[in-house]
mmCIF file of the N, C-alpha and C atoms, coordinates in Angstrom:
data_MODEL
# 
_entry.id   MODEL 
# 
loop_
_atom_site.group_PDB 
_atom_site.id 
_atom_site.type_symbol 
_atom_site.label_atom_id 
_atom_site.label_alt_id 
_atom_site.label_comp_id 
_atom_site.label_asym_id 
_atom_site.label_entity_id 
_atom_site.label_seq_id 
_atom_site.pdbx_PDB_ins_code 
_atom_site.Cartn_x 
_atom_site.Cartn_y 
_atom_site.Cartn_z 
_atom_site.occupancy 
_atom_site.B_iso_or_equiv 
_atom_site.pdbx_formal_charge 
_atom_site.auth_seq_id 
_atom_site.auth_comp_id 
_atom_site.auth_asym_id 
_atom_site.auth_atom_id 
_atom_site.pdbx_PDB_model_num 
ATOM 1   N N  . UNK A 1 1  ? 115.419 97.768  126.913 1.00 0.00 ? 1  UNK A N  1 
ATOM 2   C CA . UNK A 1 1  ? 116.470 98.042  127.865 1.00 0.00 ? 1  UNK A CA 1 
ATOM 3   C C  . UNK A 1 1  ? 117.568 96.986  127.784 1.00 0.00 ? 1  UNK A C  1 
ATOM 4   N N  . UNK A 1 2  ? 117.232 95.754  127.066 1.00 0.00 ? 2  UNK A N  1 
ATOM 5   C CA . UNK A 1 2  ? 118.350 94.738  127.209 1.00 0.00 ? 2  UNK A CA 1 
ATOM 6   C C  . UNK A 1 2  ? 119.419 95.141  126.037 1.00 0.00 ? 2  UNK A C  1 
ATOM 7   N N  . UNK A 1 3  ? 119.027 95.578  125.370 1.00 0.00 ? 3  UNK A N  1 
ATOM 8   C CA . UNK A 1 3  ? 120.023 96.654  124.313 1.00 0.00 ? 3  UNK A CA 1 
ATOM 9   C C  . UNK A 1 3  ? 121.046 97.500  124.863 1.00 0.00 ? 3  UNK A C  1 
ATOM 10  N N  . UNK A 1 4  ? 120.980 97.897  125.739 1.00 0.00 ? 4  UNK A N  1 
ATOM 11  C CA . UNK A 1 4  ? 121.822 98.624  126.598 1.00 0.00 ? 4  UNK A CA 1 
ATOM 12  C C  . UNK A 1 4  ? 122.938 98.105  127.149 1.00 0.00 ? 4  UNK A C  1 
ATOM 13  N N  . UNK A 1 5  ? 124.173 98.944  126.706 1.00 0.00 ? 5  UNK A N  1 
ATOM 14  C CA . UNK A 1 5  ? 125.227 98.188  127.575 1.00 0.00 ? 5  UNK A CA 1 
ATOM 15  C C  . UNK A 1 5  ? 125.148 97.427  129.145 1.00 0.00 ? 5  UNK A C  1 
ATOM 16  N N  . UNK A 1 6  ? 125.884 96.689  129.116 1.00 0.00 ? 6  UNK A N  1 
ATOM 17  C CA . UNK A 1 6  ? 125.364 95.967  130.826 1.00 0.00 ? 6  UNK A CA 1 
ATOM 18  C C  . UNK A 1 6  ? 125.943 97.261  131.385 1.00 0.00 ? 6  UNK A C  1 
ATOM 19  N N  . UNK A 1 7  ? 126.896 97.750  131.492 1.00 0.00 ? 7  UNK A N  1 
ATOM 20  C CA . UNK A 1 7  ? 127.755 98.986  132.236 1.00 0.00 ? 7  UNK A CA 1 
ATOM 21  C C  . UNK A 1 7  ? 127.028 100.335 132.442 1.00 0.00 ? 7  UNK A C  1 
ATOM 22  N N  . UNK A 1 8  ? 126.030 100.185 131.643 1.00 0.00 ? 8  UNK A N  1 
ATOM 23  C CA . UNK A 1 8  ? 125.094 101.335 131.851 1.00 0.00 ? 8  UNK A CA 1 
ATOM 24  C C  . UNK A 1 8  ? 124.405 101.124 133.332 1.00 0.00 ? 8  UNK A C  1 
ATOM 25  N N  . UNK A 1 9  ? 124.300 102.165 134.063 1.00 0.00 ? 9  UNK A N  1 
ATOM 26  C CA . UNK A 1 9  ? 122.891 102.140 134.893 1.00 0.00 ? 9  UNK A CA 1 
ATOM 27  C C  . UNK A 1 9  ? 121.606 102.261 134.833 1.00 0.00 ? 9  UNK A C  1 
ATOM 28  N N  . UNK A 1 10 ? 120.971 101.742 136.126 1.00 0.00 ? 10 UNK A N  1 
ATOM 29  C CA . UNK A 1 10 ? 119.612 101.668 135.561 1.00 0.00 ? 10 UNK A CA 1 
ATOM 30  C C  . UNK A 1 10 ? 118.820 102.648 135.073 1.00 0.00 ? 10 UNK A C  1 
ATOM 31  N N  . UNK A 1 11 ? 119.172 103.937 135.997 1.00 0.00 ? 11 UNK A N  1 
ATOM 32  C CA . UNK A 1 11 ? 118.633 105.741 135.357 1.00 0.00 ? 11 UNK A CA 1 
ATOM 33  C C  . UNK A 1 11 ? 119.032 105.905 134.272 1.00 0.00 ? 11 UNK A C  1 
ATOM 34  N N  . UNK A 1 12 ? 119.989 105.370 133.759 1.00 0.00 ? 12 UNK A N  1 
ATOM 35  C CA . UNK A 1 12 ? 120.490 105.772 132.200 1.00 0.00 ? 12 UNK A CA 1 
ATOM 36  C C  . UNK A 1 12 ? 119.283 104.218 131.120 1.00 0.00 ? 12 UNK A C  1 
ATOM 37  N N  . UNK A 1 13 ? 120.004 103.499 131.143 1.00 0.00 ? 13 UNK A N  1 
ATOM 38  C CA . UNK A 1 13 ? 118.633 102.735 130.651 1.00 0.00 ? 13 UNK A CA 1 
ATOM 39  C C  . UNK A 1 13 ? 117.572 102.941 130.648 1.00 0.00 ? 13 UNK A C  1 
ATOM 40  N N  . UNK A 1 14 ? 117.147 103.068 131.648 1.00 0.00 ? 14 UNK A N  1 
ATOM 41  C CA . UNK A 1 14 ? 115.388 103.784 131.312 1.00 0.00 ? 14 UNK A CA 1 
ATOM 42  C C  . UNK A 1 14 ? 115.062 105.019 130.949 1.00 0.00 ? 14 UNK A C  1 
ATOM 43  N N  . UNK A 1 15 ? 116.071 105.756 131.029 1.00 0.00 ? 15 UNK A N  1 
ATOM 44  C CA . UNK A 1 15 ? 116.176 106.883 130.429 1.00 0.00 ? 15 UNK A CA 1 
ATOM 45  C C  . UNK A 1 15 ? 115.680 107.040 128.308 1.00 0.00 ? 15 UNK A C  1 
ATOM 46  N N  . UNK A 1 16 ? 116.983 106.029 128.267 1.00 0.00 ? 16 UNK A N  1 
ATOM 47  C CA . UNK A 1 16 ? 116.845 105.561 126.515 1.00 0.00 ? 16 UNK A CA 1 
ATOM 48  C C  . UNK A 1 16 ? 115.854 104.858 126.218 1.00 0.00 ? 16 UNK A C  1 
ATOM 49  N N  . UNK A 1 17 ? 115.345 103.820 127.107 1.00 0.00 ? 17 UNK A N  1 
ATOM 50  C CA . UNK A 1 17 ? 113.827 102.994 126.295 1.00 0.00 ? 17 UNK A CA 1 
ATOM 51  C C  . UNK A 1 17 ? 112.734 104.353 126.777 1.00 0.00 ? 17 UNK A C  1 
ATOM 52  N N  . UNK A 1 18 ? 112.901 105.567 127.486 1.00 0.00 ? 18 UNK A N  1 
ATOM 53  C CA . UNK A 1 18 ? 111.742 106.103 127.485 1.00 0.00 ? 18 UNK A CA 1 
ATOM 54  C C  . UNK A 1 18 ? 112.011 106.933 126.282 1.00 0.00 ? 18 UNK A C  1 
ATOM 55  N N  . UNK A 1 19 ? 113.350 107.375 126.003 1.00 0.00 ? 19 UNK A N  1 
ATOM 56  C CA . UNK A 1 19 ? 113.808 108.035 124.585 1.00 0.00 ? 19 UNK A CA 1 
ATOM 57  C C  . UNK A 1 19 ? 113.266 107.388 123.229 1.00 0.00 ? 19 UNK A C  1 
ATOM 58  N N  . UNK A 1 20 ? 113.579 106.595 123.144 1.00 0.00 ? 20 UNK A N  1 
ATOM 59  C CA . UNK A 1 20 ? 113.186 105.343 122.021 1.00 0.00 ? 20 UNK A CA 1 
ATOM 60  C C  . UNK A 1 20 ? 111.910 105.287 121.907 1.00 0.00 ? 20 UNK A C  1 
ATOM 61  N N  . UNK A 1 21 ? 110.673 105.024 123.026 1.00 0.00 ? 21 UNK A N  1 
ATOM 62  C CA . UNK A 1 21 ? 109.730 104.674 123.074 1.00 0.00 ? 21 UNK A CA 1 
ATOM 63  C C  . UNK A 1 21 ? 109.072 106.205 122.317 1.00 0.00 ? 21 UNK A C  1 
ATOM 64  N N  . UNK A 1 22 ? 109.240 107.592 122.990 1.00 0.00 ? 22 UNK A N  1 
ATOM 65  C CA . UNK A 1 22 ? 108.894 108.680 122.619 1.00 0.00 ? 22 UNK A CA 1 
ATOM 66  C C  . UNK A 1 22 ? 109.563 108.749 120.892 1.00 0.00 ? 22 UNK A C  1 
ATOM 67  N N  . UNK A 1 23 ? 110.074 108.370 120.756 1.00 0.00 ? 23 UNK A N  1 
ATOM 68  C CA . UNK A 1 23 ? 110.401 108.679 119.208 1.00 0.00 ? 23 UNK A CA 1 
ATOM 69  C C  . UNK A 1 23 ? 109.597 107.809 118.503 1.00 0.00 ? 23 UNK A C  1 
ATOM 70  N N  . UNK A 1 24 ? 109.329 106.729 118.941 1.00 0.00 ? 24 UNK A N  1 
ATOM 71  C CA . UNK A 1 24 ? 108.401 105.375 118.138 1.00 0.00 ? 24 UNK A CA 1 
ATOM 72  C C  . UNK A 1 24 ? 107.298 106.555 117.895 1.00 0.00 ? 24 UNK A C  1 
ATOM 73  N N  . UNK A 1 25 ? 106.617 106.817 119.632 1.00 0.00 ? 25 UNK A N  1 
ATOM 74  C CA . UNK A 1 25 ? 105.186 107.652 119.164 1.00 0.00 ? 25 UNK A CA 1 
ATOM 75  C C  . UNK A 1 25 ? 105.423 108.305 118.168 1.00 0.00 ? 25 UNK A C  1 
ATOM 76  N N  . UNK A 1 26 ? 106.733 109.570 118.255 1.00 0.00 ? 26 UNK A N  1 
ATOM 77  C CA . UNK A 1 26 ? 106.392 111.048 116.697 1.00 0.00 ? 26 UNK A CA 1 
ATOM 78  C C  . UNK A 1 26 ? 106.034 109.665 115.766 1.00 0.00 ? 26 UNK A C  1 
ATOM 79  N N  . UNK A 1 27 ? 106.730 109.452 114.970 1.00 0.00 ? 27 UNK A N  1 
ATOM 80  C CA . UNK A 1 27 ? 107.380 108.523 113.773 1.00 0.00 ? 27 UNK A CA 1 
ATOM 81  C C  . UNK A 1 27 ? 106.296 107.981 113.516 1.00 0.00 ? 27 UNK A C  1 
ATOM 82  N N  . UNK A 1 28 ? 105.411 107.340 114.571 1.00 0.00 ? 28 UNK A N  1 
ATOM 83  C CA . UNK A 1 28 ? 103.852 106.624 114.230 1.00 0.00 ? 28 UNK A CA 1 
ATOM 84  C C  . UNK A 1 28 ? 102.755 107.683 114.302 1.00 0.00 ? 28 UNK A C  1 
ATOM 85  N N  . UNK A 1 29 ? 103.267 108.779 114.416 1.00 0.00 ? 29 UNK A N  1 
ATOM 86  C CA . UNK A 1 29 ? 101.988 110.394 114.402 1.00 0.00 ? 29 UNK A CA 1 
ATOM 87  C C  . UNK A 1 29 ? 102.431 110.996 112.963 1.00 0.00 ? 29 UNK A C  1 
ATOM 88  N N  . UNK A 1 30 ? 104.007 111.078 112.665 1.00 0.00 ? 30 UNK A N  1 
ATOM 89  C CA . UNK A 1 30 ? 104.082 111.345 111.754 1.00 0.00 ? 30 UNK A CA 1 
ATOM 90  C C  . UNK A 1 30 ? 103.581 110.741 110.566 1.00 0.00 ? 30 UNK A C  1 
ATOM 91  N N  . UNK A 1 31 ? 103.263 109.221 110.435 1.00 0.00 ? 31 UNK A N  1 
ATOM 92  C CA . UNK A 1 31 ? 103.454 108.266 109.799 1.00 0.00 ? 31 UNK A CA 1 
ATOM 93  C C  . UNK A 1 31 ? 101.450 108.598 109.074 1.00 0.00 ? 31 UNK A C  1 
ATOM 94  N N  . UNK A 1 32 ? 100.741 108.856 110.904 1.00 0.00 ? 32 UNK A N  1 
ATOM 95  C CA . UNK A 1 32 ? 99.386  108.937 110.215 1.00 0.00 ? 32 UNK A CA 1 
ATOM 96  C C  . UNK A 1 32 ? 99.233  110.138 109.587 1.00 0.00 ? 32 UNK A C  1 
ATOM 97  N N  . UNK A 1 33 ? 99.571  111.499 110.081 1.00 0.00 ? 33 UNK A N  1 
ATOM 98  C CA . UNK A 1 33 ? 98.717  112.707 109.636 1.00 0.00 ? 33 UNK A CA 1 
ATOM 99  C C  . UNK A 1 33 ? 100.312 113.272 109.037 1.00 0.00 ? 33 UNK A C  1 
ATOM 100 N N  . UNK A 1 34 ? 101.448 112.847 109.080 1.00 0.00 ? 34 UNK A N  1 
ATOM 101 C CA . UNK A 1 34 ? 102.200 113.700 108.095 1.00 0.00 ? 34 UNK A CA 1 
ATOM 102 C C  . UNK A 1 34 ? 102.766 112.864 106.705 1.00 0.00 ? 34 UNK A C  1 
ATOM 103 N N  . UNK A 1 35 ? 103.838 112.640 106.720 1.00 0.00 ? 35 UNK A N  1 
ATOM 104 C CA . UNK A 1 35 ? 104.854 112.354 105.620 1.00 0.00 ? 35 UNK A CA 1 
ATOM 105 C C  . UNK A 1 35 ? 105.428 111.133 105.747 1.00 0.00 ? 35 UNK A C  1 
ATOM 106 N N  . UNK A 1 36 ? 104.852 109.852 105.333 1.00 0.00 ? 36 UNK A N  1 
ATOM 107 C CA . UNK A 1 36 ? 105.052 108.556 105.644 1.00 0.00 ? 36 UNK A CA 1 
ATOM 108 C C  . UNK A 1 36 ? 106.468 108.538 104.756 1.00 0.00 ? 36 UNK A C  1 
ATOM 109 N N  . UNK A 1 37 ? 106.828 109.184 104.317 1.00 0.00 ? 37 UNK A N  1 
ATOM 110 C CA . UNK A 1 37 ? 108.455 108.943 103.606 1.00 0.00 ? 37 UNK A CA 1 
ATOM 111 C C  . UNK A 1 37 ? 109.508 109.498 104.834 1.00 0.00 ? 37 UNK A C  1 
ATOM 112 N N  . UNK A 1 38 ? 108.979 110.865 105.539 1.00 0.00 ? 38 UNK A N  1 
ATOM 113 C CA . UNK A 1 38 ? 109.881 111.219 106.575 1.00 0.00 ? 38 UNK A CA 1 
ATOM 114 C C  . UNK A 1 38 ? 109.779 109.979 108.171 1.00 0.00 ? 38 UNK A C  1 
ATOM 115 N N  . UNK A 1 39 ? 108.624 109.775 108.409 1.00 0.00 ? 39 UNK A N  1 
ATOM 116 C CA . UNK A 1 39 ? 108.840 108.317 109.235 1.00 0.00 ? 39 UNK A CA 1 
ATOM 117 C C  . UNK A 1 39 ? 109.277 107.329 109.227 1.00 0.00 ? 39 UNK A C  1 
ATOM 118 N N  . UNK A 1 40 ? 109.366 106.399 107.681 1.00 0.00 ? 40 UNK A N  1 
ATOM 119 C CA . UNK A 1 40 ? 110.345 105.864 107.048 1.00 0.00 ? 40 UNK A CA 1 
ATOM 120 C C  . UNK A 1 40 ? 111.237 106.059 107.199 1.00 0.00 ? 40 UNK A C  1 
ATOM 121 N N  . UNK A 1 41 ? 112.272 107.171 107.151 1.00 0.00 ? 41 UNK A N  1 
ATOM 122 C CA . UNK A 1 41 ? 113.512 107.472 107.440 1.00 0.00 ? 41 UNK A CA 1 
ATOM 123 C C  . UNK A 1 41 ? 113.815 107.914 109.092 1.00 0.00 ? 41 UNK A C  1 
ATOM 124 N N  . UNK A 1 42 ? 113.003 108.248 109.464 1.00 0.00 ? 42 UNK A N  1 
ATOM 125 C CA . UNK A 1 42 ? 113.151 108.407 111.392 1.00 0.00 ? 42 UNK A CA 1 
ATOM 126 C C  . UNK A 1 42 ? 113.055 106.793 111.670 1.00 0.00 ? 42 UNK A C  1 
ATOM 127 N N  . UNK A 1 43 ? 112.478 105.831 111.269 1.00 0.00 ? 43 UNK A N  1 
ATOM 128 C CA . UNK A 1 43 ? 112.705 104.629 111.505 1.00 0.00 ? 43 UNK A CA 1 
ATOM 129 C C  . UNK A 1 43 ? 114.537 104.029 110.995 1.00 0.00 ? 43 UNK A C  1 
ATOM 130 N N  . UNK A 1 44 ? 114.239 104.205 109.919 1.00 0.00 ? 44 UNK A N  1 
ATOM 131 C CA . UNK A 1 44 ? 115.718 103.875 109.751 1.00 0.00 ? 44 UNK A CA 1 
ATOM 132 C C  . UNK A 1 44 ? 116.831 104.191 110.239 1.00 0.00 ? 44 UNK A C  1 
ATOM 133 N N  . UNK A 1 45 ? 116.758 105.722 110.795 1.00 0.00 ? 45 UNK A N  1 
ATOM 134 C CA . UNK A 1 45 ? 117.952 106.119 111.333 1.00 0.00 ? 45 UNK A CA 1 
ATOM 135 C C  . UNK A 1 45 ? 118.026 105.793 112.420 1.00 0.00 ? 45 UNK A C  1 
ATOM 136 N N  . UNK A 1 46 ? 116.394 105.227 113.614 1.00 0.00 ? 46 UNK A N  1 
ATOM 137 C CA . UNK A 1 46 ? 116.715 105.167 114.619 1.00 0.00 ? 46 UNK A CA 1 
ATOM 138 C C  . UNK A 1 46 ? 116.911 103.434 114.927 1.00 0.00 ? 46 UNK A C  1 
ATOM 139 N N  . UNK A 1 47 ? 116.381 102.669 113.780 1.00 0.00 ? 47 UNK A N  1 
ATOM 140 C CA . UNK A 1 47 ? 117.134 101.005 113.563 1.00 0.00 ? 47 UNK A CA 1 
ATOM 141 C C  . UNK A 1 47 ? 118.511 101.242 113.901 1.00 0.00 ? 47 UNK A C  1 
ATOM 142 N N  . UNK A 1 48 ? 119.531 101.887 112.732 1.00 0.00 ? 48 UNK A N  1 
ATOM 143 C CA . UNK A 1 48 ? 120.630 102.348 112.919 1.00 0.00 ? 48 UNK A CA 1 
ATOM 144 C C  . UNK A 1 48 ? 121.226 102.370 114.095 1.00 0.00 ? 48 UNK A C  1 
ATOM 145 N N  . UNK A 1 49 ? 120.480 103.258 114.873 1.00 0.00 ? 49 UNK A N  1 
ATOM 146 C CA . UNK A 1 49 ? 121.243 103.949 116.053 1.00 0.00 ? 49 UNK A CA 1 
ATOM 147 C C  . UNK A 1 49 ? 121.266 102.854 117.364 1.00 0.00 ? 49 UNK A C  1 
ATOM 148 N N  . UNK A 1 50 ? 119.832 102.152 117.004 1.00 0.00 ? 50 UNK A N  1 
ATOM 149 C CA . UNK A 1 50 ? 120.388 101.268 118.201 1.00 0.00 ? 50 UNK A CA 1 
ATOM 150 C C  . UNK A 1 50 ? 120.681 99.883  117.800 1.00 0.00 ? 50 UNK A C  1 
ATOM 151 N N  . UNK A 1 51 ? 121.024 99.669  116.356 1.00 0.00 ? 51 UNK A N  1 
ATOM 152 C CA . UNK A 1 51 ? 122.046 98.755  116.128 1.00 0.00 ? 51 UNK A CA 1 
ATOM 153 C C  . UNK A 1 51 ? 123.747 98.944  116.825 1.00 0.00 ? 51 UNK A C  1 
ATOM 154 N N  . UNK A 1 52 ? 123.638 99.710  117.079 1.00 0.00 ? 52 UNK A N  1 
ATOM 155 C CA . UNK A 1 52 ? 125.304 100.476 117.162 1.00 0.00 ? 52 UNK A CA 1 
ATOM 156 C C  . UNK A 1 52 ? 125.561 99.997  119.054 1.00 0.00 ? 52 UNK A C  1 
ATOM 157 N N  . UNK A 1 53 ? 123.964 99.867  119.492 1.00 0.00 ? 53 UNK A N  1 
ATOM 158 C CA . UNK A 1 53 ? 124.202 99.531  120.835 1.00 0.00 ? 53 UNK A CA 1 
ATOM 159 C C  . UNK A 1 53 ? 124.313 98.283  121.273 1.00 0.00 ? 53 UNK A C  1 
ATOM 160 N N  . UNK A 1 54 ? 123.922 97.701  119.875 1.00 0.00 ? 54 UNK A N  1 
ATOM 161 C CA . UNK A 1 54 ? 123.913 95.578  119.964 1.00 0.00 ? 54 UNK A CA 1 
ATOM 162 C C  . UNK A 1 54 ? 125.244 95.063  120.707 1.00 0.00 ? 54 UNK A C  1 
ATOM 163 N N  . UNK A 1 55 ? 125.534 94.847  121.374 1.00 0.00 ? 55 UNK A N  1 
ATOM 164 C CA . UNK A 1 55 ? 127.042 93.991  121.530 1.00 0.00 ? 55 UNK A CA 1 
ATOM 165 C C  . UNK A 1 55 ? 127.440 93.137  120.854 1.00 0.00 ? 55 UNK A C  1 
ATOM 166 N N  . UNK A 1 56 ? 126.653 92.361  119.838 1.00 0.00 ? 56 UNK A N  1 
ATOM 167 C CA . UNK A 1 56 ? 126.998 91.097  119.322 1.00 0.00 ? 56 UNK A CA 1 
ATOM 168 C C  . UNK A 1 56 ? 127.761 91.553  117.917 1.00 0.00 ? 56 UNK A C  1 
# 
C-alpha cells in the first residue's frame, strides 16, 4: 500500500494491494500446475505496472 500515491484513499489502496495480492496467488497457481513461462511474464508485467506507481 505504500506504493500508492499519497492522494489516493484508503478504499482505493486497499483495494489495489488486495488486487496485487490476488494476482500474486493466480501467477503462483499458475506457476505450480500450469505454464511457468506464462507466470514469468504475469510477473513481469505486473513488476512493470507497479513500477509506474513508484514516485521516485
Amino acid at each position: 500500500m505504500t506504493a500508492c500515491p499519497a492522494e489516493w484513499s484508503e478504499e482505493r489502496r486497499q483495494g489495489v494491494a488486495a488486487m496485487v495480492v490476488a494476482t500474486l496467488r493466480g501467477l503462483l497457481l499458475e506457476r505450480l500446475v500450469g505454464d511457468p513461462a506464462t507466470a514469468d511474464a504475469g510477473l513481469a508485467a505486473l513488476l512493470s505496472t507497479l513500477a509506474l506507481l513508484d514516485p521516485r
